[in-house]
N, C-alpha and C positions, 0 to 999 in steps of 0.2 A: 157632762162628762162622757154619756153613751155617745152621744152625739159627735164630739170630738175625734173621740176614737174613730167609731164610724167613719168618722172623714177623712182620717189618715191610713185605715185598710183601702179605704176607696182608691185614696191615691196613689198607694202602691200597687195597687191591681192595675192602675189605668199605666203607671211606669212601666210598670212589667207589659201593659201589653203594646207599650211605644218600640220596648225594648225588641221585639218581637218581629220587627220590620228587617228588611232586605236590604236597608239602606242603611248610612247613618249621614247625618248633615248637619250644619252648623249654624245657627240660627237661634235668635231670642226664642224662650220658651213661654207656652202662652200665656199670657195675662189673666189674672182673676178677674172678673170684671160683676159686676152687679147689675149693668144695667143693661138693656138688650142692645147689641152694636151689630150693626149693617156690616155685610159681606163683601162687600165694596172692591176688594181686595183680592177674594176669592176668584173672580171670574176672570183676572187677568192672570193667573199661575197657571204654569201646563199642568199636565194632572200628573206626571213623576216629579216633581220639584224634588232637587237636592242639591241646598249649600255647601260647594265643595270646597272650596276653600274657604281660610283663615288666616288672620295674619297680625301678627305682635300683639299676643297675647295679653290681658290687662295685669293680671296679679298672678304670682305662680301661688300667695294664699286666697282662697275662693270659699263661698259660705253660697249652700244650696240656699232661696227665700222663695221654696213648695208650703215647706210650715210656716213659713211669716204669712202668706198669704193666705192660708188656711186659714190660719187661726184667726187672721183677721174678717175672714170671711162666714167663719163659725158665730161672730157679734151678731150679726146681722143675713143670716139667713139660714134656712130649716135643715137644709141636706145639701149636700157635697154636690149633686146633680145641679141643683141651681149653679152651677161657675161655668160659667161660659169661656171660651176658646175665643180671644181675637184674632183675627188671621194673622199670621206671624209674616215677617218683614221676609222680602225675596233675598236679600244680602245680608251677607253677616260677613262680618271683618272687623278685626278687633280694633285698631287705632281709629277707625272711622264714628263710633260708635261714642257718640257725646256725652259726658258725665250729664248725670240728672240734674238741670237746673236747679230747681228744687230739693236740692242734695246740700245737707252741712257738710255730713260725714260718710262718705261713701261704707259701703256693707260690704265685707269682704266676699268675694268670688270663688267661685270653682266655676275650669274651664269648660263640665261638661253635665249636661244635665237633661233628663225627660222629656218630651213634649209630647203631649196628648194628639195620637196620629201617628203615620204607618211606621216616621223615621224616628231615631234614636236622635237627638240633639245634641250635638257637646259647643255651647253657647257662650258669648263672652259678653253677653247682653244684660248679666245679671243686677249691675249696679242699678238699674231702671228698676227694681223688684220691690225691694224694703228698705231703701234708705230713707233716712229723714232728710227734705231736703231744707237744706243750708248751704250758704257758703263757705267752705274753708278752706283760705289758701294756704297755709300748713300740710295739710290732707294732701293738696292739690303736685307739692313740691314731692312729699314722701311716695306717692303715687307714680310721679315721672320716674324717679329712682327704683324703684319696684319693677317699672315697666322696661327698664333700661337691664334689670337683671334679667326679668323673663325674657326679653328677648333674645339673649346671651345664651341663655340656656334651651330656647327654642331652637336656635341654630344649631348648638350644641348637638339636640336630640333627632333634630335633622341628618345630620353626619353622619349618628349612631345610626341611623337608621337605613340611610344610602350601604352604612358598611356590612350591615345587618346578613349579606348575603353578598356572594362575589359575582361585581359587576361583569357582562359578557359586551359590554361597549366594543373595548378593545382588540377583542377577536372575533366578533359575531358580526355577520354583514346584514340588518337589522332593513324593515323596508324603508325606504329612503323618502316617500311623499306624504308621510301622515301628519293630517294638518288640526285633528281632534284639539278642543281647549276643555278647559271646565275653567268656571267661573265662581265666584264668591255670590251671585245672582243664579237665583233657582231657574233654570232653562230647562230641564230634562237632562235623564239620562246622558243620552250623545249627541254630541253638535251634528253629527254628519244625519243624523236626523227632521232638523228643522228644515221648516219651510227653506225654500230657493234651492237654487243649482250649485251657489256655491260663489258664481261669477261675480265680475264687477259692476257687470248690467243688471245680474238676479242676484244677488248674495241671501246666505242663509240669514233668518229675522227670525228675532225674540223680541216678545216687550213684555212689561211686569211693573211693578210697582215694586219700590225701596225706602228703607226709613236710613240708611248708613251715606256718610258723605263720602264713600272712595267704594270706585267701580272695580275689582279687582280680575283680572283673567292670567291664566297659565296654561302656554301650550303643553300636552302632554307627552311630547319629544323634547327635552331636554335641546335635542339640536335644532329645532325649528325656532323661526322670530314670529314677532309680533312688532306689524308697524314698522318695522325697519328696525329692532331694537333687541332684545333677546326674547327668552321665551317665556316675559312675565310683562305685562303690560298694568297699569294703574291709572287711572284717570277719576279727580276729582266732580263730585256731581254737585249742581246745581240744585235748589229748589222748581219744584216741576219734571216739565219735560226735557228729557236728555238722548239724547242721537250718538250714539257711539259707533263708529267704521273702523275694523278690526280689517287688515291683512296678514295673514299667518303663508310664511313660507316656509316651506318644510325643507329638511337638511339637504336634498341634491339640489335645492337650491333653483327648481324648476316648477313644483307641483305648488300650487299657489290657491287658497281659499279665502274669500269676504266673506266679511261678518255684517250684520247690521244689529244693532240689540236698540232700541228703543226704552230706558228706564223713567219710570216719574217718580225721582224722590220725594216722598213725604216726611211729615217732621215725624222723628221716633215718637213711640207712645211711653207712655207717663202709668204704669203698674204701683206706687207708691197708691198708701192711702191714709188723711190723714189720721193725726191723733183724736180718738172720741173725746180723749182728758182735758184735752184744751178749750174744748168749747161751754159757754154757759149760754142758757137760754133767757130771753128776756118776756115776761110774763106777757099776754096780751092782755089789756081790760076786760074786752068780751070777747063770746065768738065772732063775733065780726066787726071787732074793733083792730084797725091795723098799727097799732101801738107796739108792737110785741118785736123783737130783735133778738139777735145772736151775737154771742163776745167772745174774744179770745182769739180774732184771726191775728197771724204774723203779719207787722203791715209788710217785709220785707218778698213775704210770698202773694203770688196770682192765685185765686179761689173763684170758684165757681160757685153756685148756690142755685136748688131749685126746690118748689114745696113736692112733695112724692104726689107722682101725677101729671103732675104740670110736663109738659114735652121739649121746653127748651130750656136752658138755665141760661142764669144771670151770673157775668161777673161781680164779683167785689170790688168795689172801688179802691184803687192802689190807696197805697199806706192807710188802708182801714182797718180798726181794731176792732170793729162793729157793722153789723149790716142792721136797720130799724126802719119801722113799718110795714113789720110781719103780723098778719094774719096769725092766729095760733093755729098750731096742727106738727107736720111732722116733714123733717126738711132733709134734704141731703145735699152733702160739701165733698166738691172733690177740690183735688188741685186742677188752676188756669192754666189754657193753651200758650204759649211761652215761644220765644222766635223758632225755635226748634225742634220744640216740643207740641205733640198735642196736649188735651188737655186730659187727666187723669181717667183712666178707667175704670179707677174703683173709687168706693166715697164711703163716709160716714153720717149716721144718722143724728140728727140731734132734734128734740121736739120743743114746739112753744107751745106755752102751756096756756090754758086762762085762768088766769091768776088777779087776784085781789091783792092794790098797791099796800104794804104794812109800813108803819111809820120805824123812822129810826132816831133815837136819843140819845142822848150819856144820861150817866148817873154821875151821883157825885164824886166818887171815888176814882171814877176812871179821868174826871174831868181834874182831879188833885195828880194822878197820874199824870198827865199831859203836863199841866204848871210845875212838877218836880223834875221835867226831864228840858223844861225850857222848850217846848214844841211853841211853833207859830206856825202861822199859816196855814192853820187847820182845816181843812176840808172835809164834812162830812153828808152825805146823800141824809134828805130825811123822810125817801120810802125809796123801797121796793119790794122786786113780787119776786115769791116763791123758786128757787132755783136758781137766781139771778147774782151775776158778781157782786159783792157791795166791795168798792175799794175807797177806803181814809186814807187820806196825804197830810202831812204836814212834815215840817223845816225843822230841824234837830240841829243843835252847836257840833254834835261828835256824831259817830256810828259805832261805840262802844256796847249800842244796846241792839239784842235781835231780838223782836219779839217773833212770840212760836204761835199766841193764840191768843183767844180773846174771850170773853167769858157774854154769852147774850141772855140776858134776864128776860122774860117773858111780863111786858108792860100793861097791868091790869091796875084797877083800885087798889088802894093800901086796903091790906086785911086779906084779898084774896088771897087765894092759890097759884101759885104760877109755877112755870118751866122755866129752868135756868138750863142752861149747852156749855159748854166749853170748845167752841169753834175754830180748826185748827186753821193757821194765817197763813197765806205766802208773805213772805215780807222780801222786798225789792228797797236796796236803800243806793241810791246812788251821787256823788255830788253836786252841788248845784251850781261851783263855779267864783261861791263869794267864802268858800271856808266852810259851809256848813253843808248839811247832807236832807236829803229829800228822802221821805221816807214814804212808800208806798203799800199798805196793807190790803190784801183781798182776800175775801173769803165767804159762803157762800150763804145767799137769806135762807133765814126759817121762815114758816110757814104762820109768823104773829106779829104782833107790836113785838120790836123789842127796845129796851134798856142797853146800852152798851156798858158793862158793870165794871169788867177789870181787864187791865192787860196783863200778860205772863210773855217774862222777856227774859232772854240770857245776857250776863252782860259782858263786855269784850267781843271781839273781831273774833265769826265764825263765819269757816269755808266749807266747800262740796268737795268730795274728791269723787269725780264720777269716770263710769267707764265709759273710752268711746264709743259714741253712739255703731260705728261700724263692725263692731264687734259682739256687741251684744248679744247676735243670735249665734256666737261663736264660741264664747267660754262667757265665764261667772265670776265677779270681781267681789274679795269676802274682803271688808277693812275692819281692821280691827284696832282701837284706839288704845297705847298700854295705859292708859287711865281710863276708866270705862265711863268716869265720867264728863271727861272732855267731848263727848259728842251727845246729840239730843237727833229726833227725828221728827219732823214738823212739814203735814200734809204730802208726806208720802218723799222725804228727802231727807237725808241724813248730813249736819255740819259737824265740821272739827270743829275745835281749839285753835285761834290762834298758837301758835308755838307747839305746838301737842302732837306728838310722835303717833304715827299709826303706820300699819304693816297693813299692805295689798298681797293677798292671797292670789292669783290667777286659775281659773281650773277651767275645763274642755265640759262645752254641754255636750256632746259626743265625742265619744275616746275613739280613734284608728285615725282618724283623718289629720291632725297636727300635733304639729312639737311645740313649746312653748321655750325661744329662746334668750327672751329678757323683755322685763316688766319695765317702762318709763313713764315716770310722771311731769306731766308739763303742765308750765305755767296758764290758765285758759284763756289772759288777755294777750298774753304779749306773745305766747308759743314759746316760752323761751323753756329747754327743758329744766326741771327742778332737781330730778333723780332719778336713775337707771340704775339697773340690775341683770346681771348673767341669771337665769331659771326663773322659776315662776313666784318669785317669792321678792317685795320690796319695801323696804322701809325706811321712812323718810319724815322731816320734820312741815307740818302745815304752816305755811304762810301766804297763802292768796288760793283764791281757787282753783283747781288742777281737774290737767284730763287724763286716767290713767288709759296707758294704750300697751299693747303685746304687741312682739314679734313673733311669728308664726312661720314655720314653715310645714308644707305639706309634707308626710311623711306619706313617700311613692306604693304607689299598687306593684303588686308583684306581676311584673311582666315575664316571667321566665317561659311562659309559654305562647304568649305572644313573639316572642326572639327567635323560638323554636319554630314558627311559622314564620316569620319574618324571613328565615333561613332559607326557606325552599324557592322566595321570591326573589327573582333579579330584579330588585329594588335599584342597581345601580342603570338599569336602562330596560326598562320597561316593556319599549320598545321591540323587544325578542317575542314577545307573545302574539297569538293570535287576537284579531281584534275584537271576539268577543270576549275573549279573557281581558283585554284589555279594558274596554268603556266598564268591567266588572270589577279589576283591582284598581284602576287608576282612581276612584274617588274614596274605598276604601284607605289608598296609602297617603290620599292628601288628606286624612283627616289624622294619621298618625303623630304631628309633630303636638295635638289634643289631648290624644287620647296619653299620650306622653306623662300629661300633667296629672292625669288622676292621682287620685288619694286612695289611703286605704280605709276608706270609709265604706259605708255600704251600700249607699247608693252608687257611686264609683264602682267598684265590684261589680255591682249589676251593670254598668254603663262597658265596661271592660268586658264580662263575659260576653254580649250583648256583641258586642263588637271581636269578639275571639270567633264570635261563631259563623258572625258573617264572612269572615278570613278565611276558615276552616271550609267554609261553605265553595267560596271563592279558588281557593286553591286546589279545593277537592275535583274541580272540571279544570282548572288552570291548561294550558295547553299552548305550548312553545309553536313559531312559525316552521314548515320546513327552513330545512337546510338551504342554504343559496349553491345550488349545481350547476349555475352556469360556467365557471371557470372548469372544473369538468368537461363539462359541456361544448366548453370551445376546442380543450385541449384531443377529445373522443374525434374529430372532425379534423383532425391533423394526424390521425394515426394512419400509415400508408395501408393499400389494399393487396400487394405485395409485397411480402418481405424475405421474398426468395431469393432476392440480391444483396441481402445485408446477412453479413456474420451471426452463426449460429447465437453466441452468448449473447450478442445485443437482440437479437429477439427473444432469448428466452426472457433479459430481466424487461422489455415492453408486454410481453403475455401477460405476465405478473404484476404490471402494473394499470395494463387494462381491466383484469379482472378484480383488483381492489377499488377500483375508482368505480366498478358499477353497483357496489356495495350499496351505498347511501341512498341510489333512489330503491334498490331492492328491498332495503330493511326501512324504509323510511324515514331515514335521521333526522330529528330535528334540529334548531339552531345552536341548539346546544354543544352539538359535535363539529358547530360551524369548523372548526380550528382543524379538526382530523379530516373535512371535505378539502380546505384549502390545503392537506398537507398533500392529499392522496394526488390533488388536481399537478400539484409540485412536482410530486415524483415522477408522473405520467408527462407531463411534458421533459422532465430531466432523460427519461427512457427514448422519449421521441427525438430529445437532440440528439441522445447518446447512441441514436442508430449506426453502424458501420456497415459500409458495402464491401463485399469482396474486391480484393486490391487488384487492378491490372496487374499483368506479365509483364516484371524490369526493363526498360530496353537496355541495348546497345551503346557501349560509348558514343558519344558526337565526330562527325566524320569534320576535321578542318577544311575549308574551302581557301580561306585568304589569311594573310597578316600583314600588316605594317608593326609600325614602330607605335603605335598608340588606338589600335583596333584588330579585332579578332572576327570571323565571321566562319559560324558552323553552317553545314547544309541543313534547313530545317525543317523537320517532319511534322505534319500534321497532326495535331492533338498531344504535340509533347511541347513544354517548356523547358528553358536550357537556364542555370547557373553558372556565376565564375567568382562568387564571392561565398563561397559553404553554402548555399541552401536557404541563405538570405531573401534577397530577392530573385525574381525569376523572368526572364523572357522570353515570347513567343517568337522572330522571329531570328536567332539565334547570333545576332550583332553585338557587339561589345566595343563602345568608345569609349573614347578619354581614357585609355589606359594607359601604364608607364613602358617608355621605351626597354627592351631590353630585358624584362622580368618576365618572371614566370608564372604562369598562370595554370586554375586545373577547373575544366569545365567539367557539368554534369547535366544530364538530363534525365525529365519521368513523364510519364504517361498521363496526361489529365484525366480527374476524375469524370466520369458519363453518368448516365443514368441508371446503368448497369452497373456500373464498379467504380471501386473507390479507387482514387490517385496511385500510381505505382509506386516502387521503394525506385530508387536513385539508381543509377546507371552508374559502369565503371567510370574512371574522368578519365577525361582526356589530358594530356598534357602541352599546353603550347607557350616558348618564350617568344615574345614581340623582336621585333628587328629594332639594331640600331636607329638612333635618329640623324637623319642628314641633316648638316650647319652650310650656311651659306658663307661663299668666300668675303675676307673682309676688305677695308680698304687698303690702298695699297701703302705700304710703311713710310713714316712721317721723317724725313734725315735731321741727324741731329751735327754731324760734323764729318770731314772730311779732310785727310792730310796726303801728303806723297803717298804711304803706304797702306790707309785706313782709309775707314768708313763706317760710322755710327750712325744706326738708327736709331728710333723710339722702340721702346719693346712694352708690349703689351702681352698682359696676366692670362697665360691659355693660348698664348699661340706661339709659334716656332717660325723661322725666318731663312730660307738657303738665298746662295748667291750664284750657286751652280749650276740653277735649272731646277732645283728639284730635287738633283742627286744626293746632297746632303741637307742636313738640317741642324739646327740648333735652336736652343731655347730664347738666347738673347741676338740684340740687334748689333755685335759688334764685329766687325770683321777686320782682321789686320795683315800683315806682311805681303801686303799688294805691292803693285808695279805702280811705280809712278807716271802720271799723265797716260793713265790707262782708265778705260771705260768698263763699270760694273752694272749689272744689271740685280737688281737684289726685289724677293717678292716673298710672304707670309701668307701663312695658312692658319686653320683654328685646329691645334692639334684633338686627335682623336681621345676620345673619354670612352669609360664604361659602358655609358647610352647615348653616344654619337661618335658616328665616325668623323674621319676628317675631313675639313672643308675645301673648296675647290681652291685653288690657286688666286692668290689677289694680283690684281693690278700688277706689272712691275717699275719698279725706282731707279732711271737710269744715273750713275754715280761717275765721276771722272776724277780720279786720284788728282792731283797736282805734282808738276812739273818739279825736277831736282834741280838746284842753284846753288855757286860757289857759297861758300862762307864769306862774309868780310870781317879786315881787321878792329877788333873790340878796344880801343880805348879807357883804358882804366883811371879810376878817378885821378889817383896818383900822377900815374902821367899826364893827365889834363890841369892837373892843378900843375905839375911840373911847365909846363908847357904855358901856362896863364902865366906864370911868376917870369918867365923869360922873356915872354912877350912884353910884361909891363917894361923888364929891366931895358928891353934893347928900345921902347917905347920912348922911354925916359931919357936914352941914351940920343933917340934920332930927335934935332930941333927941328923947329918950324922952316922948312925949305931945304932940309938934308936929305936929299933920297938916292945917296949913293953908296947905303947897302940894304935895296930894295931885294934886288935880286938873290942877294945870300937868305934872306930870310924866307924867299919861295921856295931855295931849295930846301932847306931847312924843312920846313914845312909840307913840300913832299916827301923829302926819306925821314920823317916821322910817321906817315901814315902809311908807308909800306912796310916798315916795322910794324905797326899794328895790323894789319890784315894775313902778314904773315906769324904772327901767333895766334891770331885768332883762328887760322887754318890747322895750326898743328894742335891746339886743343880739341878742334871736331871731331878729328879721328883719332883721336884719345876716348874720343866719349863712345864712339862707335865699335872701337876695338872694344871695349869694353861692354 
C-alpha cells in the first residue's frame, strides 16, 4: 500500500514537472515499459521536438491509463523509478492512429495528457495504454459515431476559437511572403530554421521517425498553399522510409519555399499488458527437466514469451492455449509484434514451479453425480502438478445445470487424516451441435493426491452482466439482483438468474471529469441491445449474457480565462505579428482545438493551467508588425515643393494633412492601426488632388474673323481655348463646322491652365448668326400643256416659276390669257427659305401658244339621224339605174351642212361672251 502511494505522488510530481515546459505538444505519452528498450529513436529527434498539430479527435469521452499502468507496474516492480520512458512517436494525429490490435474493448480517452520531459502532451494515443485487447466490432461502429461527433465539435471549437478575438485580415496589410509550416511531425521550433536555403536545388530537410499512418502539415498563413493545394497538406505514410517534397507559396503569390522531410514510419508500440489472472503454470518434474508449460494464452491473440534473463523471446505459436517444455523458473509474457503493431512493452510475470505430478480420481459420489446428470464423454487428467489448470469435459443432454465448484478430498489410506477444499470452478458450457452441450470445468491443483468427491451446481440458465471492459478504469458497475438469491459468485464472477430482474447502478471512479447520460445493456453474442436508460441507473430482465456500457460525456474545464486571453490575440490572422511572436503563438493556438476537450478533472486542470501559462507567457512579449507606410510613403513624394501657386485654403487642408500622415512612423504604429495609416495615406493624396492654382486674368471676348452658312472662325490666341456649345467642349484653334445655316450662335473663350495658374473663368461671348445657305438652280420646268392662250407647267414643292424674266413669280406652273401663236419663255427657281436664299435661275422652256381657227358646223345627233332616215327614204325611192336626181340630193346635202357650221359658230360666241 506505501508503495502504491509512493508511486502515484511520484507521478504527479513527474506531471507537474512535464507540465512546467515552454511548450506543449501532441503526441503518445510514454509507455510503462519493464524491460530495458534501446534509444533507437532518440538520435533521430531535433532536440526542440513539438507535435504541433492534431487532427479528428478519437473520443470527446477519454480516461487518463497513468494509473492503469502504474498499478500494473506496482505487480511487478519495487519503485516508480524502475518505469522507463519509450521514446515517444515524432507524429501524433488522431485518425491516423490504429486501434490496438489487441484491443476487445477499447478504454475510454482523454484528449490530453502528461508525458515525462520538457512538453506538456495533450495525446490521442491513449487507446494503446490499458485496453484489453480484443476484437469488437460493435465497439468499432460506436467508436466511428463518436468520432463523427467529435469532429463536429472540433470544428465547432475551431470557429470559437478563430472568433475568440477580432480578425485584422481585412484591414491589416499583414507581410505577404511567410512561408513557416508546423507539422503533426516533431521538426523544431521553426521551419525557417532547418537545414537548407529553402530552394528547389537546397530545400529545407528534416527526417525523424513515426509510428502514425498520415503525414500531416499546415502552413502558418492561412493564405499560403502547399503543393498547389491550400494551406494544409496530408499525405498517407508507408511502412519504412518516406520522402515527402513540400512547396509552400506564400499569399503574393511570389515568395516560394521547399521542404524535404524524410519520415520512417514504424509500427506503433503496444503499452497494453497482459492479464497475470489468466495465466496458470504447468509444474516442471525437476530443475532441469523441460516438462513444465504455461496455460491460458488467448489462441485469438500474438504472445511473446521469454525465461527472465534470456535476451530474446519467443513467440507463441498462433491458436495456442499452451506453450510446454518449460524449464522451471520465472518467465515473462507480453503481447506479439502484429502488422502494425510492435510487440508489447510491458509484460507479466508468471513462474514454473518444480513440482511433483499428484494423481487425480473420483469418488463415488461424484462418479453417481455424473450418471444422475446423464454426463458422457467424460474426460478426466489423472495427474498434475501444483498450480496447474486441471480442466474435466464431458457431454450433458441440457445446460440447466452451472456448476460453481468442486469439492477435492485429499487421497490417503482409509483411517487416515486428510484435507478436503472446496475449489472454486470456471464452468464454460457450450453447444456441441448434436442437441447437447459440452461442458468444460477448470480449476486449480492442490498440492496432493486428490479424490474428486462432490460437485456444487446451480440449476437453470445463469448469465454475467459485466461492465465494459473500456470503462472500467472510468466509473463502478453495482448490480443488484431484486432476489438476492437469483445470483451466486463463482471464482471471482458474479451470474444472474435466468429471468431474474437486477438493477445496474453506474457511479464515476473520479467525480469532475464526466456526466453519466444513460446506462445500456446489450446482448454479448449478437450486440443486439437488451435495455437502456436516461441517468445512471437501469433495470432490466436477465436472459443471455449482457455487456453493460455508459454514455459519458466530458463535463468542460472552465475556460473563462483562457477566452480572456484568447481576446488579446488576433487569432483570426496571425499573421499581424512579428515573427517571433509568431513561431511562439502559432503552435500554442494549433494546439487549442485539444486543449478545447479538457475536462474538469484534475489532471485536466493541471494540463489547462499548464497551458494558460504558456499563453500568458506568450502574449506577455506578444508584439504586432509595424504598420505598412508605404502608401504614405508614395503619397509624401507627390506633395509639391511649391505651393505658392495654389489657393491659400487648399494648402492650408495639404499642411494638415501632411502633418497627420507623419504621425505613424513618429509614434510607431503598429498594424494594428493598419486601418487609420491607410485612412491618413487617403486623406493626403485627396488634399494633393484637391490642390488649386490661382486662376488666370478672364480674357476678352473672341474677336470674329469669317462666317459662312455652316462655319464660324474666331482669331485665336495662344493658350486660350474657345467654346460655342456652353462650356462643353472646347477648341484650340478657334474654327467651328458643321454648323446650322442661319442660327445663332454665342462663343466663349479662357485662358489655359499653366504651371503657374489655374484655367481662367470664361470670357464675355461673343455673338455670331451664320449666313444664309446658297441652293443651286434647278432644272429647267417640265411642260405639261399648252393651248391658244395657256401654258402648263409641272410645279414642284419649293419652288416658284415667272414667265417674264424674272419680274414676277408665282408659286404654281400655270399661266393663262396669252396671245395665241405667240412664243413664251417660262424659267423656275428654288424659292428662298429661312436658311437659304434663293436659287439662281433654271434653264428656260421656250412655249408657243397655238394658232386661232374658225369653228365648224357641229351636227347633232338628231339631225344626223334626221338626215340617215331621208337618205334611206330617197334610197329606197332611187332603183337600180335612176340617177336622175343625183344632183338634188348634193345640193341637199350641202345646204345641210352649212346650216350646221353656221350654228355651230353662233354657239362659240355665246360661250365666249360668256
Amino acid at each position: 500500500m506505501k508503495k502504491g502511494k509512493r508511486r502515484i505522488v511520484a507521478l504527479f510530481l513527474v506531471i507537474v514537472f512535464c507540465l512546467s515546459g515552454n511548450s506543449m505538444a501532441f503526441a503518445a505519452p510514454p509507455p510503462v515499459q519493464t524491460e530495458g528498450k534501446s534509444d533507437e529513436n532518440v538520435d533521430m529527434e531535433p532536440k526542440n521536438n513539438k507535435d504541433i498539430l492534431t487532427d479528428d479527435k478519437e473520443d470527446s469521452v477519454t480516461e487518463s491509463t497513468t494509473d492503469t499502468q502504474v498499478s500494473e507496474k506496482t505487480d511487478n516492480s519495487e519503485d516508480v523509478g524502475d518505469v522507463e520512458s519509450e521514446p515517444t512517436d515524432n507524429i501524433t494525429e488522431g485518425n491516423s492512429q490504429k486501434p490496438q490490435e489487441n484491443t476487445a474493448l477499447k478504454q475510454p480517452e482523454t484528449s490530453a495528457r502528461p508525458e515525462t520531459g520538457k512538453s506538456t502532451e495533450v495525446s490521442e494515443d491513449k487507446e494503446s495504454e490499458s485496453k484489453t485487447p480484443a476484437a469488437n466490432d460493435k465497439k468499432a461502429d460506436d467508436k466511428k459515431a463518436d468520432d463523427q461527433k467529435e469532429q463536429t465539435s472540433e470544428t465547432n471549437l475551431q470557429s470559437q476559437a478563430s472568433a475568440a478575438s477580432a480578425s485584422l485580415s481585412d484591414r491589416a496589410v499583414v507581410p505577404s511572403s511567410q512561408t513557416r509550416i508546423l507539422t503533426n511531425f516533431s521538426l523544431g521550433d521553426d521551419s525557417m530554421l532547418w537545414p537548407g536555403s529553402g530552394t528547389e536545388q537546397d530545400p529545407k530537410v528534416q527526417a525523424g521517425k513515426a509510428s502514425k499512418d498520415t503525414f500531416i502539415v499546415q502552413a502558418i498563413d492561412s493564405l499560403a498553399s502547399i503543393n498547389g493545394g491550400g494551406d494544409r497538406f496530408e499525405q498517407l505514410l508507408d511502412y519504412g522510409a518516406n520522402t515527402i517534397n513540400l512547396k509552400v507559396i506564400a499569399r503574393d503569390q511570389v515568395s516560394v519555399t521547399y521542404y524535404r522531410l524524410t519520415i520512417e514510419r514504424t509500427k506503433s508500440p503496444q503499452n497494453n499488458t497482459p492479464s497475470g489472472n489468466q495465466f496458470y503454470p504447468i509444474a516442471a518434474s525437476a530443475a532441469n527437466a523441460e516438462d513444465g508449460g504455461i496455460q491460458g494464452f488467448d489462441k485469438s491473440q500474438k504472445y511473446d514469451y521469454r525465461k527472465v534473463g534470456d535476451p530474446g523471446w519467443t513467440p507463441v505459436p498462433e491458436n495456442a492455449a499452451e506453450v510446454t517444455g518449460l524449464s522451471a523458473g520465472e518467465y515473462e509474457i507480453r503481447y506479439g509484434e502484429t502488422e502494425s503493431m510492435l510487440a508489447g512493452l510491458n509484460s507479466v510475470k508468471v513462474t514454473v514451479p518444480v513440482g511433483t505430478l499428484y494423481t487425480i480420481k473420483t469418488g463415488p459420489w461424484f462418479d453417481s453425480q455424473l450418471q444422475t446428470v446423464r454426463a458422457s464423454n467424460i474426460v478426466i487428467p489423472s495427474t498434475a502438478t501444483e498450480g496447474s489448470l486441471v480442466t474435466l469435459s464431458a457431454t450433458l443432454p441440457s445446460n440447466d445445470l452451472f456448476i460453481t465448484k468442486i469439492t477435492c478430498k485429499q487421497d490417503v489410506p482409509k483411517g487416515q487424516m486428510y484435507v478436503q477444499t472446496d475449489e472454486p470452478v470456471q464452468c464454460l458450457i457450450t453447444p456441441d451441435g448434436s442437441g447437447s452441450y459440452t461442458y468444460q470445468l477448470s480449476f486449480k491443483m492442490v498440492g496432493y493426491n486428490i479424490e474428486l468427491a462432490e460437485l456444487f451446481y446451480k440449476t437453470g440458465a445463469w448469465y454475467t452482466a459485466e461492465l465494459d471492459d473500456t470503462l472500467k478504469m472510468t466509473v463502478n458497475n453495482n448490480i443488484t439482483p431484486a432476489v438476492p438469491n437469483d445470483s451466486f459468485t463463482s471464482s471471482g464472477v458474479t451470474y444472474y438468474k435466468d429471468g431474474s430482474t437486477v438493477t445496474s447502478r453506474i457511479s464515476l471512479v473520479a467525480s469532475g471529469k464526466y456526466t453519466i447520460n444513460k446506462v445500456t445493456a446489450t446482448d454479448k453474442t449478437t450486440g443486439q441491445e437488451v435495455a437502456s436508460n436516461a441517468g445512471d441507473t437501469l433495470t432490466f430482465e436477465i436472459t443471455s449474457d449482457v455487456i453493460i456500457t455508459a454514455d459519458l460525456s466530458i463535463v468542460p474545464a472552465d475556460f473563462t480565462e483562457l477566452d480572456g486571453l484568447l481576446a488579446q490575440i488576433p487569432t483570426g490572422d496571425i499573421m499581424v505579428l512579428e515573427d517571433a511572436s509568431l513561431v511562439e503563438i502559432a503552435p500554442l493556438l494549433a494546439l487549442l482545438p485539444n486543449i478545447r476537450t479538457l475536462s474538469g478533472s484534475t489532471i485536466d486542470k493541471v494540463i489547462l493551467k499548464n497551458y494558460i501559462d504558456n499563453l500568458k507567457k506568450a502574449v506577455s512579449s506578444m508584439k504586432y508588425r509595424s504598420a505598412d507606410l508605404s502608401k504614405i510613403d508614395e503619397q509624401m513624394l507627390r506633395v509639391p515643393a511649391d505651393t505658392g501657386i495654389y489657393t491659400p485654403d487648399t494648402v492650408d487642408i495639404l499642411n494638415a494633412a501632411v502633418a497627420a500622415a507623419q504621425e505613424p512612423a513618429a509614434q510607431n504604429w503598429d498594424i494594428r492601426r493598419q486601418d487609420e495609416v491607410d485612412a491618413l495615406a487617403e486623406a493626403l493624396k485627396n488634399a494633393i488632388d484637391g490642390l488649386k492654382k490661382v486662376p488666370a486674368a478672364t480674357p476678352a471676348k473672341p474677336e470674329l474673323l469669317e462666317k459662312t452658312d455652316s462655319s464660324i472662325k474666331i482669331n485665336a490666341l495662344a493658350g486660350q481655348e474657345y467654346s460655342i456649345d456652353n462650356d462643353n467642349t472646347w477648341v484650340s484653334d478657334g474654327v467651328f463646322n458643321n454648323l446650322a445655316p442661319a442660327s445663332d450662335y454665342r462663343i466663349i473663350t479662357r485662358v489655359l491652365e499653366t504651371s503657374t495658374s489655374s484655367m481662367s473663368a470664361v470670357s464675355e461671348p461673343l455673338n455670331v448668326t451664320t449666313d444664309k445657305s446658297a441652293v443651286a438652280a434647278p432644272a429647267k420646268p417640265a411642260l405639261q400643256k399648252v393651248t391658244v392662250d395657256s401654258i402648263t407647267v409641272e410645279s414642284v414643292k419649293g419652288q416658284e416659276y415667272s414667265i417674264d424674266n424674272g419680274k414676277s413669280w408665282q408659286d404654281n406652273g400655270v399661266f393663262s390669257g396669252l396671245k395665241p401663236a405667240s412664243e413664251y419663255e417660262i424659267i423656275t427657281r428654288v424659292k428662298e427659305t429661312e436658311v437659304g436664299y434663293a436659287s439662281k435661275n433654271s434653264e428656260a422652256l421656250k412655249v408657243t401658244t397655238k394658232e386661232k381657227t374658225e369653228p365648224k358646223k357641229t351636227v347633232t345627233k338628231k339631225e344626223d339621224e334626221k338626215k340617215t332616215d331621208t337618205k334611206k327614204e330617197n334610197t329606197a325611192a332611187v332603183k337600180t339605174g335612176d340617177t336622175a336626181n343625183t344632183g338634188l340630193w348634193i345640193l341637199l346635202i350641202t345646204l345641210s351642212a352649212g346650216i350646221m357650221v353656221f350654228f355651230t359658230g353662233i354657239k362659240s360666241r355665246k360661250n365666249k361672251e360668256s
